[in-house]
C-alpha positions as CSV (number, residue, x, y, z in Angstrom):
1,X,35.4,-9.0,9.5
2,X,36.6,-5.7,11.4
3,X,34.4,-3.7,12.7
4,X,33.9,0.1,11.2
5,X,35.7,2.3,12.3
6,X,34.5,6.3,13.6
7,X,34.9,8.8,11.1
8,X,36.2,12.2,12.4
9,X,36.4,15.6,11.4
10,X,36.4,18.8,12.3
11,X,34.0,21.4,11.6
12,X,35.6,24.6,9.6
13,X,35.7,26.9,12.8
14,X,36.9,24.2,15.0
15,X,40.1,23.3,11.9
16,X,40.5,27.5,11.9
17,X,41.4,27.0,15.6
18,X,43.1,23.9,15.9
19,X,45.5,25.9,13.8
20,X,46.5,28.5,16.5
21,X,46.6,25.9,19.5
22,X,50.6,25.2,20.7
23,X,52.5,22.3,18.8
24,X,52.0,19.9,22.2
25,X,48.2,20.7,22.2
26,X,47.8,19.6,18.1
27,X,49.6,16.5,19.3
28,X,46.8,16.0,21.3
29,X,44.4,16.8,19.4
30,X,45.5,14.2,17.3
31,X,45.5,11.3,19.5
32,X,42.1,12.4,20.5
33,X,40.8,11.8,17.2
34,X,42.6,8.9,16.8
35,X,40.9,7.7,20.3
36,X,37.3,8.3,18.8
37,X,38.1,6.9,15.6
38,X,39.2,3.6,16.7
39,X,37.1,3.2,20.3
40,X,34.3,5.7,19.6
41,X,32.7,9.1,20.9
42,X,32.8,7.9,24.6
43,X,35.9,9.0,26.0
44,X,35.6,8.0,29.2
45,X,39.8,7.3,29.6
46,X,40.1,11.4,29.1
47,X,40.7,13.8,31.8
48,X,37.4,15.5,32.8
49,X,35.6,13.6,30.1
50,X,31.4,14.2,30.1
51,X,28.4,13.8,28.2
52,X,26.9,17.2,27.5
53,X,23.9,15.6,26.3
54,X,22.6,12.7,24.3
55,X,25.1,13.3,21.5
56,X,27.6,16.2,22.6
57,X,31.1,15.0,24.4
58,X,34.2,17.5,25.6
59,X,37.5,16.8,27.5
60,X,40.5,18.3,28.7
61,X,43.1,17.7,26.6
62,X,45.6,20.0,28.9
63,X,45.5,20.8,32.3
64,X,47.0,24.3,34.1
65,X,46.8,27.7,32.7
66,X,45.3,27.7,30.0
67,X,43.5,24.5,29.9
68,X,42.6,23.3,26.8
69,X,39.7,21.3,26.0
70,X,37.4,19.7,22.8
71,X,34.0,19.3,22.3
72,X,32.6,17.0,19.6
73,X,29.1,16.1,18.9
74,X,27.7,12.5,17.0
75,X,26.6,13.7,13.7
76,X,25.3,10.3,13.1
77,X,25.3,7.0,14.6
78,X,24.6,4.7,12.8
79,X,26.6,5.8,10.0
80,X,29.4,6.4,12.6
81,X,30.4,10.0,12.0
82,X,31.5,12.4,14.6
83,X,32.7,16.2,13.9
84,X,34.6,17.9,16.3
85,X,33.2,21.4,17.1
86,X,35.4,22.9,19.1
87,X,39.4,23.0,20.7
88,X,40.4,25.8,22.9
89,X,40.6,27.3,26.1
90,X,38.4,26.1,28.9
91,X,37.0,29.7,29.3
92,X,35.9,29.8,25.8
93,X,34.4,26.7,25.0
94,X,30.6,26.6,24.0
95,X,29.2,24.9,27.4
């Protein structure tokens, strides 16, 4: 028996900007979810990867100018659901 796997989403302002990041950047966006899906919410094989808090991650997902990053938050554990909130610029991101 496999074990479940991490579902991923996006929350509706965080798909309305995934929309306007570069080509390359949705690529990585992508793999990212992928990446939580399969291994989980820690991340710790990102660049810059950290805890927020108990239940709120972010990474870089591109360095230089801009940098890009994503936050995502565990919505629930035990079910295994995790929503991303956020992909963007460094400067604008919600920490």
């Amino acid at each position: 028996m496999s074990e479940q796997k991490w579902q991923v989403g996006f929350t509706y302002k965080a798909s309305k900007q995934y929309k306007k990041l570069p080509k390359k950047v949705q690529l990585i966006v992508d793999f990212l979810a992928l990446s939580i899906e399969k291994n989980g919410p820690v991340r710790g094989d990102w660049a810059h990867y950290s805890k927020l808090d108990k239940i709120k991650h972010h990474c870089h997902l591109r360095g230089g100018r801009p940098t890009y990053v994503a936050c995502w938050e565990v919505v629930d554990k035990k079910v295994k659901i995790v929503e991303i909130y956020y992909v963007g610029t460094h400067e604008k991101a919600p920490y």
